[in-house]
C-alpha positions in Angstrom: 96.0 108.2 77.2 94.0 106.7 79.9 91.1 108.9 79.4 91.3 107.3 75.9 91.1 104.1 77.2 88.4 104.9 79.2 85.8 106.1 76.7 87.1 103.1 74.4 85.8 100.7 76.8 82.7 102.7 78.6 85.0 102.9 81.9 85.7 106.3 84.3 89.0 107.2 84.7 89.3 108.4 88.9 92.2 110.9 90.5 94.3 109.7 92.8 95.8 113.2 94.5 99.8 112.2 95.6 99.0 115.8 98.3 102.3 116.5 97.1 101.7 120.1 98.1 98.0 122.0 98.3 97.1 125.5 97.1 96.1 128.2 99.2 92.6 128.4 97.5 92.4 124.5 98.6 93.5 125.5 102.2 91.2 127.9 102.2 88.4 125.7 101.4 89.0 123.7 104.5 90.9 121.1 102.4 93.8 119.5 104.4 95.7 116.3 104.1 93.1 113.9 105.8 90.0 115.9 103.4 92.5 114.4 100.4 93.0 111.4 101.6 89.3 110.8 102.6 89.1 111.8 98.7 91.5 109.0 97.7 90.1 106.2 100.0 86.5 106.9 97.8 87.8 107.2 94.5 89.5 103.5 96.0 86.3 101.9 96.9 84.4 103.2 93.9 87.1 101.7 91.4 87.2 98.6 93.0 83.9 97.9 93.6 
């Protein structure tokens, strides 16, 4: 529904990840719990900028 919203009114819909849990293939990739939250805090400053 929100990507809906988003193309109806030209806007970008933007994750934030609750890091409820990470995959091993994320682990893996060198992405812990500050790599996600680094992730959130731009998806943050993008939307409200």
């Amino acid at each position: 529904m929100a990507e809906a919203l988003a193309r109806e009114v030209g806007a970008e819909t933007l994750l934030l990840d609750p890091l409820d849990g990470m995959t091993e293939t994320e682990i893996k990739a060198g992405q812990d719990y500050l790599y996600g939250m680094r992730e959130n805090l731009q998806n943050l400053k993008k939307a409200l900028n």
